[in-house]
ZALUM-828027 format. One record per residue (C-alpha): x, y, z. Coordinates in steps of 0.5 Angstrom, whole numbers, padded with zeros to 4 digits, always signed. Example, Ala and Ser with C-alpha at 12.3 -4.5 7.8 and 13.67 -1.06 7.14 Angstrom:
<sites>
+0025-0009+0016;+0027-0002+0014;
</sites>
This chain:
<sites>
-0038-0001+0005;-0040-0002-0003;-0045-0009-0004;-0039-0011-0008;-0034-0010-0003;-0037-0013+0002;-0038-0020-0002;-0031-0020-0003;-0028-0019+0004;-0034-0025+0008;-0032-0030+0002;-0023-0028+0004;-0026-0028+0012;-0030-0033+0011;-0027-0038+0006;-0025-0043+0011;-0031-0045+0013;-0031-0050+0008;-0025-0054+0010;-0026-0053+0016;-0033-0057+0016;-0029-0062+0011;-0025-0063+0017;-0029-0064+0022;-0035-0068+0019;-0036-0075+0023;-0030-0073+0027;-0034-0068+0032;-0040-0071+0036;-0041-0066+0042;-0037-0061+0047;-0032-0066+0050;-0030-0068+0043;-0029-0061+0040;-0025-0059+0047;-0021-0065+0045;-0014-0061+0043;-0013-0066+0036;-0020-0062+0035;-0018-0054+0037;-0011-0056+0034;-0015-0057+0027;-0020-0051+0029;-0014-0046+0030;-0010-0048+0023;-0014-0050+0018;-0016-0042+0018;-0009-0041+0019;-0007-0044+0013;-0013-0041+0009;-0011-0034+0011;-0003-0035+0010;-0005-0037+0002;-0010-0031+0002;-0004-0027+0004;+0001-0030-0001;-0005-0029-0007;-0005-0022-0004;+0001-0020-0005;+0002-0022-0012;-0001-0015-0014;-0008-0017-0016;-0010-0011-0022;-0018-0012-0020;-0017-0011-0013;-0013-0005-0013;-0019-0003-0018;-0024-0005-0012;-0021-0004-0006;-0016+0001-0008;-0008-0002-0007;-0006+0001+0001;-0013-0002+0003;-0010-0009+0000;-0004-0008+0003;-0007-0006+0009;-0012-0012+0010;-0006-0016+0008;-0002-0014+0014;-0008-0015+0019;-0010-0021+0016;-0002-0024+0016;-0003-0022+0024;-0009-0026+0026;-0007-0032+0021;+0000-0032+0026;-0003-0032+0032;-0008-0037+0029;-0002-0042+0027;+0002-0041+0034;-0006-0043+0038;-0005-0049+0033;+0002-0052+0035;+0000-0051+0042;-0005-0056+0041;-0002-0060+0037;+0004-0060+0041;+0000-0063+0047;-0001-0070+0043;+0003-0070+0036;+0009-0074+0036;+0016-0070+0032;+0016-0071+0025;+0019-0068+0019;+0011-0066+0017;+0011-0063+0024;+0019-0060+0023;+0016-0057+0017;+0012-0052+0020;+0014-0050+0025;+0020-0048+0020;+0016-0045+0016;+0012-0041+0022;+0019-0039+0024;+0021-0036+0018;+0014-0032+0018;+0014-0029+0025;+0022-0027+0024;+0020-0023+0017;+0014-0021+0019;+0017-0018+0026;+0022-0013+0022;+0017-0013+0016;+0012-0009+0023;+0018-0005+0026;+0021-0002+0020;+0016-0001+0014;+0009+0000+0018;+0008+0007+0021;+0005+0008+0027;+0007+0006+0034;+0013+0001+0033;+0017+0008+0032;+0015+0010+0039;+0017+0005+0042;+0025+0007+0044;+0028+0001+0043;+0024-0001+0036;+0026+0005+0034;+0033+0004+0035;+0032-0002+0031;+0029+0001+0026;+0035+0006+0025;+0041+0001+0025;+0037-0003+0019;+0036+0003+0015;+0040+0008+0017;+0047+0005+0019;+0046-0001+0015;+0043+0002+0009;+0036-0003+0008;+0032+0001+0003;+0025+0000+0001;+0028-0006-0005;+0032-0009+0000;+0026-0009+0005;+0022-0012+0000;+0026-0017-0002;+0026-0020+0005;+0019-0019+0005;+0019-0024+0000;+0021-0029+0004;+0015-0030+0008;+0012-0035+0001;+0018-0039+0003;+0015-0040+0010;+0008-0040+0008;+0009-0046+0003;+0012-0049+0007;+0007-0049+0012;+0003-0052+0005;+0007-0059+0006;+0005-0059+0013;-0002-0059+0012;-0002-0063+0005;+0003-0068+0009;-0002-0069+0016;-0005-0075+0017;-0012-0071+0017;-0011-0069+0010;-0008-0075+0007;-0015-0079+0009;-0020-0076+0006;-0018-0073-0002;-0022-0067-0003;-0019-0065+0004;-0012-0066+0000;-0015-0063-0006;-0017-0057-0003;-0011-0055+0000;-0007-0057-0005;-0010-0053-0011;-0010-0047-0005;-0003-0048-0005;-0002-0049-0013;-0006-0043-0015;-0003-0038-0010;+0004-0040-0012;+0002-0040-0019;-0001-0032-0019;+0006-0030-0014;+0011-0033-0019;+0007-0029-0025;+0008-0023-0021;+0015-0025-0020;+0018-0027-0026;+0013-0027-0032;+0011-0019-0030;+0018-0017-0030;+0018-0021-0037;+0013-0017-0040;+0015-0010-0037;+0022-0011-0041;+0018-0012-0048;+0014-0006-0047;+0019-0001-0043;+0019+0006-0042;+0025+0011-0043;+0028+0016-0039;+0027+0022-0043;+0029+0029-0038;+0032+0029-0032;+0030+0035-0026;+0031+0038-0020;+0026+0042-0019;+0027+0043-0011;+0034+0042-0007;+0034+0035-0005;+0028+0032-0010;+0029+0029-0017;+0024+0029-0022;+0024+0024-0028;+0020+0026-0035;+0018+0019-0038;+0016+0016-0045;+0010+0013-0044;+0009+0005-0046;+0005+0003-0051;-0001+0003-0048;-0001+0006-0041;-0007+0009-0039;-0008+0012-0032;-0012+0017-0028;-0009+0023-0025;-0007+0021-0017;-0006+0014-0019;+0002+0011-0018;+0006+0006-0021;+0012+0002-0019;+0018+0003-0023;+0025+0000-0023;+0031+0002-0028;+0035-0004-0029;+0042-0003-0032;+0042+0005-0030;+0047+0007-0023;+0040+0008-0020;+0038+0002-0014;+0036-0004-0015;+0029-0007-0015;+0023-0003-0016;+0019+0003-0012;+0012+0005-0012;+0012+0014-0014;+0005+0017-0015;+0005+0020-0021;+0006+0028-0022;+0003+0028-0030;-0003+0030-0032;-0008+0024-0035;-0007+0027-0042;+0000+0028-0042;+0005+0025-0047;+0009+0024-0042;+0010+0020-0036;+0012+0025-0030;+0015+0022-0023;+0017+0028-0018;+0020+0025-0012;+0024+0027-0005;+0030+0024-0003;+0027+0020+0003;+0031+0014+0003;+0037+0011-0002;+0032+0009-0008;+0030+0017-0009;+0037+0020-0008;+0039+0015-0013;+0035+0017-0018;+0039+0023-0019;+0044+0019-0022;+0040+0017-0027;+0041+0019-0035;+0036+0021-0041;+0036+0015-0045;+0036+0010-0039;+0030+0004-0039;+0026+0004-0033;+0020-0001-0033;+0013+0002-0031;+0008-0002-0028;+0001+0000-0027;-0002+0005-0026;-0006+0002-0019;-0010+0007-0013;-0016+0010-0013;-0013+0017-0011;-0017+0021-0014;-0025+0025-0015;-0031+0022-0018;-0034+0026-0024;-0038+0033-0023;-0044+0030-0025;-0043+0024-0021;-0040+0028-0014;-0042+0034-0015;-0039+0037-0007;-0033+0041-0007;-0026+0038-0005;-0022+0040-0001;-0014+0038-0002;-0009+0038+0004;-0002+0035+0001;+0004+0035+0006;+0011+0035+0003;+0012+0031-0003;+0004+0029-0002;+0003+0035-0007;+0004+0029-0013;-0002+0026-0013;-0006+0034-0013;-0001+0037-0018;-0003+0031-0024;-0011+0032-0022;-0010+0040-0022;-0007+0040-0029;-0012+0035-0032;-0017+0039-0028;-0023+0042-0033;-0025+0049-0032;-0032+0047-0034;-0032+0043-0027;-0037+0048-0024;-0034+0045-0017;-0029+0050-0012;-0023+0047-0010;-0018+0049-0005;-0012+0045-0004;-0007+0046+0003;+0001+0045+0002;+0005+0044+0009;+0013+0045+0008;+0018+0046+0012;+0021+0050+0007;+0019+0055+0002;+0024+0052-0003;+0020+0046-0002;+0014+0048-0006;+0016+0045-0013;+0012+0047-0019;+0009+0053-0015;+0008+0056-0023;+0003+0052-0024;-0001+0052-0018;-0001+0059-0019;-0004+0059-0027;-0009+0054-0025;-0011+0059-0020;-0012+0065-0026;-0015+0060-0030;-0020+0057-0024;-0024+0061-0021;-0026+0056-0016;-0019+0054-0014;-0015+0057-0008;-0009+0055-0006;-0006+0056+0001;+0001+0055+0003;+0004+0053+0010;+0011+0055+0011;+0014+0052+0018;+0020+0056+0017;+0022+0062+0014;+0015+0064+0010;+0014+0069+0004;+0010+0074+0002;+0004+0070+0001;+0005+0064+0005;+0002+0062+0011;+0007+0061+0017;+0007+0055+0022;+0003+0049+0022;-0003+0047+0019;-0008+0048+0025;-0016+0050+0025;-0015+0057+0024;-0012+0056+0018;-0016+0051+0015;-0023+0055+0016;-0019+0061+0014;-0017+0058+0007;-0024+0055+0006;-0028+0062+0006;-0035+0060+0005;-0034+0052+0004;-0037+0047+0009;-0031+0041+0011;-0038+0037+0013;-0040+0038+0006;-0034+0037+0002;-0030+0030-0001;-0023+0031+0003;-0017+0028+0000;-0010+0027+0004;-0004+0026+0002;+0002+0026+0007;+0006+0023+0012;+0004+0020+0018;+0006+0026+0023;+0002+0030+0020;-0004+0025+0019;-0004+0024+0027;-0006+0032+0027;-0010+0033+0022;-0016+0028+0022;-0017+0030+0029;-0018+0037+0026;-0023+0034+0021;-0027+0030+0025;-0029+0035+0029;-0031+0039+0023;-0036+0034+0021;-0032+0031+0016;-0035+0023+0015;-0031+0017+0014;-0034+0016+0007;-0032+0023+0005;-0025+0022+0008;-0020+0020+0002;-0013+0019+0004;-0006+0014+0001;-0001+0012+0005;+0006+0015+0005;+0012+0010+0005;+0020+0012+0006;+0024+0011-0001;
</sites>
């Protein structure tokens, strides 16, 4: 981890040290009276409390950290973060309860942990990927939220949001707590911590929204480039910039399209005049989007993600791209600014089930005639064509489709869902592939 990196992530895993001692300074003498329940009851939930606030800051789409970390990392760090502060919470009210009389201050924590674990239980089962979805009854769960009652990613993060009402509420309970009021630099540390996290969530909330209106994007094309896939071409807002594999969130409001807003990778180039989203309909919001028509306003927030290569002259090793499904968009926007002066070889992988899912092969063949460092090797689970390779991405395929180049020696840069992510970094890490070389994003349903 990167100095500046590992400052940034002792100060939030550590940042609870000094209320801590605030709090416990003349009230600790020795071991006995660190066992005492009130005094594990303050150990436990200051951290907590701390945590949550630092969960909430997070939430509020910070542009620096996206810059720093890369945003699915934030994201991650978040959730995790959000767990141990939850676990933390319910050891405090379980000292807490051994002495505390019931009282509003009390009530309102434990309220507000309520609300917390409800939203952050269906918030596990239903947005994050991995071993929820293995277990039969959570996946049942899963599907009657999503597929029979129809809850989406807008819908889903909307609830979600429901988390800064229990976490502020959990603010009352400790800025109202006998220890707290005792003492006002307890008091103003916990509550300017609430202050500032609930000032920078209602910018993102409502002052960001304001803004993106006043600087609005236009849909100018609307595309079909592949059975079941919706392609938007935009008008860039004023000022926008990014860097190819970077991604945006984005919201049509007054269009037929769902409400609420949606992170897509975008699939145009850094240079491009225009905007390119190429989205598959995964889930109600991308299928919506086909509704859309040229002339509707879509607001583009970003762009966020650090998904993308250094320059040849700072990395100067190969990349190897393995793309799965609708994971192509971030490779189709490097490949179409991709200099032909980068002396680098690059091979990129795509994994389909279907030949007709391969959007925008033409330019993937051109730029295999302009590059001559670059491969491209498709992989058709079904019914393959001349030129494809059938199946499944496996060991074979990837040593074939490398030729002479190392995976040991190579920057790799994944984007796919979280199947083909299980079978593929096994095959990876077998070849030699370091963590710091390893670059993916995380998929998401839409």
């Amino acid at each position: 981890m990167k100095p500046r990196k590992l400052i940034l992530f002792l100060l939030a895993v550590l940042s609870p040290a000094v209320p801590l001692v605030l709090y416990l300074w003349g009230n600790v003498y020795d071991l006995e009276s660190f066992l005492h329940p009130y005094t594990l009851g303050i150990v436990f939930g200051i951290p907590a409390y701390v945590y949550f606030q630092i969960v909430l800051l997070i939430s509020a789409r910070i542009r620096w950290l996206d810059r720093i970390f890369a945003h699915d990392k934030v994201m991650k760090f978040h959730g995790i973060l959000a767990l141990v502060a939850l676990v933390l919470a319910f050891l405090h009210r379980y000292y807490k309860a051994i002495y505390a009389e019931s009282n509003m201050q009390v009530r309102l924590g434990g309220m507000g942990l309520l609300i917390i674990l409800a939203v952050m239980l269906v918030s596990l089962i239903v947005m994050v990927p991995g071993f929820p979805h293995r277990i039969k009854l959570l996946a049942r769960f899963r599907n009657l939220l999503t597929k029979k009652w129809g809850w989406d990613y807008s819908i889903l993060k909307a609830l979600h949001n429901f988390t800064v009402l229990g976490i502020q509420l959990t603010a009352f309970h400790v800025i109202f707590a006998t220890s707290t009021q005792e003492d006002w630099l307890r008091l103003a540390i916990m509550a300017g911590l609430a202050l500032v996290t609930t000032v920078l969530w209602v910018s993102h909330i409502i002052i960001r929204p304001i803004r993106l209106r006043r600087n609005p994007s236009e849909i100018l094309e609307v595309l079909a480039p592949a059975p079941g896939h919706t392609e938007l071409v935009l008008k860039k807002p004023r000022g926008f910039r990014a860097k190819s594999g970077q991604f945006v969130f984005v919201r049509f409001p007054g269009s037929d399209a769902n409400w609420g807003e949606h992170p897509y990778t975008l699939s145009s180039g850094a240079e491009d005049e225009t905007l390119m989203i190429t989205a598959k309909h995964l889930g109600d919001f991308s299928a919506s989007m086909a509704k859309l028509k040229p002339g509707d306003r879509a607001l583009v927030d970003g762009p966020y993600g650090k998904f993308y290569p250094a320059p040849a002259d700072k990395n100067p090793r190969p990349l190897v791209c393995i793309a799965g499904g609708i994971g192509i968009t971030p490779f189709l926007s490097m490949l179409k600014s991709w200099s032909a002066e980068d002396p680098r070889p690059v091979v990129l992988f795509w994994a389909v089930r279907d030949s007709a899912e391969l959007v925008h092969r033409d330019i993937l063949q051109k730029k295999v005639a302009e590059l001559s460092g670059f491969r491209f090797v498709p992989i058709v689970e079904q019914n393959p064509r001349d030129g494809e390779l059938a199946g499944f991405l496996d060991q074979e395929k990837l040593s074939s489709g490398l030729e002479e180049i190392s995976l040991a020696n190579a920057e790799v840069f994944f984007c796919g869902p979280a199947g083909m992510q299980k079978a593929v970094f096994p095959l990876l890490k077998k070849a030699g592939v370091k963590r710091s070389h390893l670059h993916f994003e995380q998929f998401s349903f839409g």
